[in-house]
C-alpha positions in Angstrom: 94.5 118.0 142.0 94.2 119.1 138.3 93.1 115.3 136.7 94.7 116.0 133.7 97.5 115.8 135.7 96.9 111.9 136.5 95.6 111.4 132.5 98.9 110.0 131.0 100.4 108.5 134.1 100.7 105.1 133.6 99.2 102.8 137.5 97.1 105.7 138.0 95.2 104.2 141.0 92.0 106.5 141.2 89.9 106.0 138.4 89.5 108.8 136.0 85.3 110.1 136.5 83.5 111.3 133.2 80.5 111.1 131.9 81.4 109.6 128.4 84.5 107.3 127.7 84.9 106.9 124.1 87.1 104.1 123.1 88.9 104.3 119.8 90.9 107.3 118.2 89.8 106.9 114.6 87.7 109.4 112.9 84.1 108.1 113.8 85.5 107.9 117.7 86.6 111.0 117.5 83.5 112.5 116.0 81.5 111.2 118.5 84.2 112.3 121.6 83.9 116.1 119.9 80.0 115.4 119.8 79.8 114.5 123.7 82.3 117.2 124.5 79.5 119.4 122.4 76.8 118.2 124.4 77.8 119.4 128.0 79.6 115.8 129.1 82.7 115.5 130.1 84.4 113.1 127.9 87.5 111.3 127.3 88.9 109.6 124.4 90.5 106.2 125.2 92.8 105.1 122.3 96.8 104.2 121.7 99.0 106.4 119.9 97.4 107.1 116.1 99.5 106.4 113.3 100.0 108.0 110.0 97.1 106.8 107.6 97.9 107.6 103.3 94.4 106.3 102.5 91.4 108.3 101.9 87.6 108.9 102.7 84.6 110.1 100.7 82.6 112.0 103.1 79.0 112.8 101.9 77.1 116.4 102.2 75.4 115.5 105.4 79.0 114.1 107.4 80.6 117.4 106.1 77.6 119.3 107.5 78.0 117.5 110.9 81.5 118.8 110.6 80.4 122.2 109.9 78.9 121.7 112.8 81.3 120.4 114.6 83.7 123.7 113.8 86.2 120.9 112.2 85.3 121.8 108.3 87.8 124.4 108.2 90.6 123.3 108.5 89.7 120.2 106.3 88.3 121.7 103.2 91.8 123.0 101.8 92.6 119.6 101.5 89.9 118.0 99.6 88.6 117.7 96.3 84.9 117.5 95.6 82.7 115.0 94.2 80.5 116.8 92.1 79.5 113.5 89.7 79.1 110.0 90.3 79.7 107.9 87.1 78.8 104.1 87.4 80.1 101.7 84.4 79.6 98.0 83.8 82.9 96.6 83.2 81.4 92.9 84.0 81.4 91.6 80.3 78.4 90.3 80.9 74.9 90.1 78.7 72.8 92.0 79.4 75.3 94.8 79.8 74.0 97.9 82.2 74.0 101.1 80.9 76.4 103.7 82.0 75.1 106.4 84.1 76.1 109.5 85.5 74.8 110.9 88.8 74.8 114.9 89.1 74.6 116.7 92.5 72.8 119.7 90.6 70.1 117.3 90.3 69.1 117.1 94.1 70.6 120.8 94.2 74.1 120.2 96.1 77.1 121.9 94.2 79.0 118.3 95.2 77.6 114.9 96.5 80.4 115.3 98.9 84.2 115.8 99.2 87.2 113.0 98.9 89.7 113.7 102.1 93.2 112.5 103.1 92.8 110.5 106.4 95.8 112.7 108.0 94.1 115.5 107.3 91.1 114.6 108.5 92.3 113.3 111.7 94.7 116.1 112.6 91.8 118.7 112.2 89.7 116.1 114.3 92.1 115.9 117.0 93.0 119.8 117.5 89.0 120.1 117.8 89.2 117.6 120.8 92.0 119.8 122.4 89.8 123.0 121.7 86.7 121.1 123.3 88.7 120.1 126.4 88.0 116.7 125.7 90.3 114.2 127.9 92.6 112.3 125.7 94.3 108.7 127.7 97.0 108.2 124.9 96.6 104.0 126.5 94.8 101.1 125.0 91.5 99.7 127.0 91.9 96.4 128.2 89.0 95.4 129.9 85.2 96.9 130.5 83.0 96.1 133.0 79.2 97.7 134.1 78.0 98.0 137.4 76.3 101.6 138.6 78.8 102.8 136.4 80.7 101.6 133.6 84.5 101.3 133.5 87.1 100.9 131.5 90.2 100.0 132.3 93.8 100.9 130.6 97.1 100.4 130.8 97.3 104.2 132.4 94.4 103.7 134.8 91.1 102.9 134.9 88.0 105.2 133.7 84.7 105.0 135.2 81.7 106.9 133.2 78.4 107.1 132.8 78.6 105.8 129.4 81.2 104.4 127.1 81.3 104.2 123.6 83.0 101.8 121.6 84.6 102.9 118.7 87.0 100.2 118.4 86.4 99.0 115.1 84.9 95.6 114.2 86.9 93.3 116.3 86.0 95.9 119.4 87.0 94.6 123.1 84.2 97.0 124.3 81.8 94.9 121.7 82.7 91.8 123.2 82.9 92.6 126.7 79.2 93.8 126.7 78.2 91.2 125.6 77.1 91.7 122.3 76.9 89.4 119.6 77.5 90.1 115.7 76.9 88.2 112.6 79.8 88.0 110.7 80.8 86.7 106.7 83.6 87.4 104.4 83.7 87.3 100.5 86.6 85.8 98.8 87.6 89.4 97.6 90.5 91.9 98.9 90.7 95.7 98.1 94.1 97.2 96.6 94.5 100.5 97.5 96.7 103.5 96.3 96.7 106.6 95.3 97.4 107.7 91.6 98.4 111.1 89.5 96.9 110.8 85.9 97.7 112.7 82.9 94.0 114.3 82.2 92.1 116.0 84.8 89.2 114.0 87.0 86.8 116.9 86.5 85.6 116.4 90.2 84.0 113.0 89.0 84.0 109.7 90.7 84.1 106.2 88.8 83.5 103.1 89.7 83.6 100.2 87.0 81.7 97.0 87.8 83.9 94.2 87.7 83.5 91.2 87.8 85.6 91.0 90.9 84.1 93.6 92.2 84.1 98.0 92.3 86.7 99.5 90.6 86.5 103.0 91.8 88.9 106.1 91.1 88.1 109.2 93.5 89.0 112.8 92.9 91.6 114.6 94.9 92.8 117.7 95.1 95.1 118.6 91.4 95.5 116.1 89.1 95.6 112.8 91.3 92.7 110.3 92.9 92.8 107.4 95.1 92.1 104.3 94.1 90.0 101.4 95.5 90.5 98.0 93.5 88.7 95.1 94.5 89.5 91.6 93.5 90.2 88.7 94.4 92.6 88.1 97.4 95.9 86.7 95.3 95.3 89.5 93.0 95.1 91.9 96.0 98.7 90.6 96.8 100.0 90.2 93.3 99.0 94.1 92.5 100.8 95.0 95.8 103.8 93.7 94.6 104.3 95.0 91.2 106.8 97.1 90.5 105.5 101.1 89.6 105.7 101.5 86.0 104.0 97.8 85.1 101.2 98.8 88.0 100.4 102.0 86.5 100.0 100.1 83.1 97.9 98.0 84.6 95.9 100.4 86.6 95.3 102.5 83.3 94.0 99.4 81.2 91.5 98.4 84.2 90.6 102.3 84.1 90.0 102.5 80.1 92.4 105.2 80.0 90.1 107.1 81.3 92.4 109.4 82.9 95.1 109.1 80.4 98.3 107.8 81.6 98.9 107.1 84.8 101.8 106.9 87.8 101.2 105.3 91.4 102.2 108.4 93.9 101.6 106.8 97.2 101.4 103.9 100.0 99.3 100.5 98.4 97.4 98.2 101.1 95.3 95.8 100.8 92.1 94.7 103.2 90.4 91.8 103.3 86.6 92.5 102.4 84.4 91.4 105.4 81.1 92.1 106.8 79.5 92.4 110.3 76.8 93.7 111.6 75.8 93.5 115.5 72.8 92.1 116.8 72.2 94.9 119.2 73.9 98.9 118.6 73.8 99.7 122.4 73.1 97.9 125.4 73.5 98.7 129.1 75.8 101.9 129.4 77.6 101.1 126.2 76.9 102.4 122.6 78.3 101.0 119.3 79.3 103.3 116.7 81.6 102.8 113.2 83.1 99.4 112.5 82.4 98.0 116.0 78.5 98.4 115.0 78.8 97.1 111.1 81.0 96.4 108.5 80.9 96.1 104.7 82.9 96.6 101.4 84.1 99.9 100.2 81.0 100.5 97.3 78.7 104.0 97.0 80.9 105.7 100.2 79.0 104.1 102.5 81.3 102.9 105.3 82.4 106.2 107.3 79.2 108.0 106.3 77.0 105.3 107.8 79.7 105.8 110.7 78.8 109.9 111.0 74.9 109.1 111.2 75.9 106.6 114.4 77.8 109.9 115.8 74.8 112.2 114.8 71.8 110.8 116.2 74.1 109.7 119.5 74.9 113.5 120.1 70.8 114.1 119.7 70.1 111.8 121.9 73.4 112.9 124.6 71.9 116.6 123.5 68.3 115.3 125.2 69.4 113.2 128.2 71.8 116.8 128.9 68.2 118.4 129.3 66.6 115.8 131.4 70.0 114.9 133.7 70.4 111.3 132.9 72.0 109.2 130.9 70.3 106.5 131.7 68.5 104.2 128.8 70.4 105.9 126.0 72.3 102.8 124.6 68.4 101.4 124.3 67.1 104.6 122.3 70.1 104.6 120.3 69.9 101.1 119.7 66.3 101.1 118.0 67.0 104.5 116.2 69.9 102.8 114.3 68.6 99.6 113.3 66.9 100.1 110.2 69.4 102.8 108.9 72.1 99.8 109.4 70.3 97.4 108.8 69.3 98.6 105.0 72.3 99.7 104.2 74.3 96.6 104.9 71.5 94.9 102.9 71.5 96.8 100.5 75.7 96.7 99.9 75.9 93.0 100.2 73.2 92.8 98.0 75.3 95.2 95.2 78.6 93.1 96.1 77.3 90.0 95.4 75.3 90.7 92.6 78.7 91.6 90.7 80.0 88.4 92.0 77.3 85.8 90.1 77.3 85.0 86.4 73.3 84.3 87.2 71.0 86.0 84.2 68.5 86.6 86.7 70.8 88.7 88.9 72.6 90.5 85.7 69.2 91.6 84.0 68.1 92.7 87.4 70.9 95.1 87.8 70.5 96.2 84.2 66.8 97.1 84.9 67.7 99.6 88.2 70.5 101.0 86.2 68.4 101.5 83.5 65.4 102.9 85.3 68.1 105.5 86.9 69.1 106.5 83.8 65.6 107.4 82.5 63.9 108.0 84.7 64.6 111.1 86.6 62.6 110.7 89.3 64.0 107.6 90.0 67.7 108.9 89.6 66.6 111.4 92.5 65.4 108.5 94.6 68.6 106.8 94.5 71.1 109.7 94.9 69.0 111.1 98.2 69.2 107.2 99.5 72.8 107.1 99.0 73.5 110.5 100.4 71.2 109.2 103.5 68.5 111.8 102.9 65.6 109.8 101.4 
């Protein structure tokens, strides 16, 4: 029997057989289902039906070169503007006051630090890669995992036994917990406003984000004379912003951006998220690997979230790209497990640390900030330093 044939079929009662389940259809889970699939396992992708996503994601040089890779750039590129500088302003009001400073890709010689894509875009390009790869897709939602020889998953279309699962079920994952993995979890009594905007002046293919004291207040290019907006403040703000009618949020927008852009009219969808951080206590154990959100979590500042996501997916298809050599997938969750801690571990560090340093009216922390700005700005070599560490390069 042809077992696509039993994929969909909801009380399937022989489990499906692969080599990699991975659980989750967003981007990152789709990245890494691709990246198996490009590795010589059979895989399927576990996840419900995906919805239509408005928002946006800043993918840096190297996540764009794994798509490259990954023969997915193609279709994705039409759609997305490039990010060519990366201003930072302090819009705290407080003394001392940071200096503004402008990153440059030239300077680390990239044309762009990376490109700003629509999320539909980017996952209908993903998903007619799986298709092309022959990569299994249960349209079902796991309900359960459990390891034994093998691991399996089960769904409400079957069960699915494999050689290793990955859980790409964001940061309250079911895989996560049934593993038995533990996280350590806080939240900030902030909330991010998103939307997406069209503006009278042109973005010149240059990011900003303003230093609140509320937190990042970032405008991103896309494609023509529009960008997508990521406002954090504080949660009743989050609310009251969502609520506004279009012409006084636009206003509003404009005088938060310093008419920067000129004037301004909201084009699209506004959400709000909650701003929380996690970050597990182990990244793979047994026959189950944790990449994206289910791995760590942390506010939207300096693109990290997706791109730390992509280097999860990258050094997992090394490391399926090895055990496909030797024949065994045994003891990958514990290789990828210590080749991801101090990549995440720095990096949610290192955000926090940014977050809350906006959030304090401290001297200490305000001068502190003043001084690595003002280093970057003067300081070439350091300037290089930082934009190769937020790329994920240096």
């Amino acid at each position: 029997m042809d077992e696509t044939m039993t994929l969909d079929r909801p009380g399937a009662d022989a489990p499906l057989s692969v080599d990699v389940a991975v659980v989750g259809g967003g981007p990152t889970g789709m990245i890494a289902a691709i990246g198996a699939a490009d590795a010589g396992w059979s895989t399927v992708l576990i996840a419900p039906q995906r919805k239509a996503d408005p928002r946006t994601t800043a993918l840096l040089m190297p996540a764009v070169h794994m798509l490259q890779g990954l023969e997915v750039w193609d279709d994705v590129e039409p759609h997305s503007a490039p990010l060519a500088t990366m201003r930072i302003v302090d819009d705290t009001g407080r003394i001392p006051r940071a200096p503004e400073i402008a990153f440059d890709a030239h300077e680390v010689n990239l044309d762009q630090f990376g490109f700003n894509i629509p999320n539909d875009a980017l996952n209908a390009a993903l998903a007619a890669r799986l298709e092309h790869k022959g990569v299994h897709v249960r349209t079902a939602s796991a309900t359960n995992f459990v390891e034994g020889e093998r691991a399996r998953v089960e769904t409400e279309a079957g069960p699915v036994e494999a050689g290793l699962v990955v859980a790409a079920d964001g940061s309250r994952s079911m895989i996560r917990e049934a593993a038995g993995i533990s996280v350590r979890q806080w939240r900030y009594e902030q909330s991010a406003f998103v939307t997406t905007l069209t503006h009278q002046r042109p973005h010149g293919n240059a990011s900003t984000e303003f230093h609140t004291e509320t937190g990042p207040f970032t405008l991103v290019p896309l494609p023509g004379d529009r960008s997508s907006l990521v406002w954090v403040v504080r949660p009743d703000d989050a609310e009251r912003l969502a609520g506004r009618e279009p012409g006084p949020l636009a206003q509003e927008i404009e005088r938060a951006a310093h008419s920067i852009l000129g004037r301004m009219r909201v084009d699209g969808p506004r959400g709000v998220i909650p701003m929380e951080s996690l970050i597990a206590h182990s990244f793979g154990k047994g026959r189950a690997v944790l990449v994206g959100e289910a791995g760590h979590r942390f506010p939207p500042i300096g693109a990290q979230g997706l791109n730390l996501g992509a280097r999860d997916c990258a050094v997992l298809r090394e490391l399926l790209v090895d055990a496909k050599r030797r024949g065994d997938l045994t003891g990958l969750a514990q290789r990828y497990d210590r080749r991801r801690r101090l990549d995440v571990g720095v990096r949610t560090a290192g955000v926090d640390l940014l977050n809350r340093s906006l959030l304090t009216d401290a001297f200490p922390v305000a001068a502190g900030r003043t001084l690595a700005l003002t280093a970057a700005r003067t300081l070439p070599g350091v300037r290089r330093t930082m934009m190769r560490f937020g790329l994920g390069t240096g």
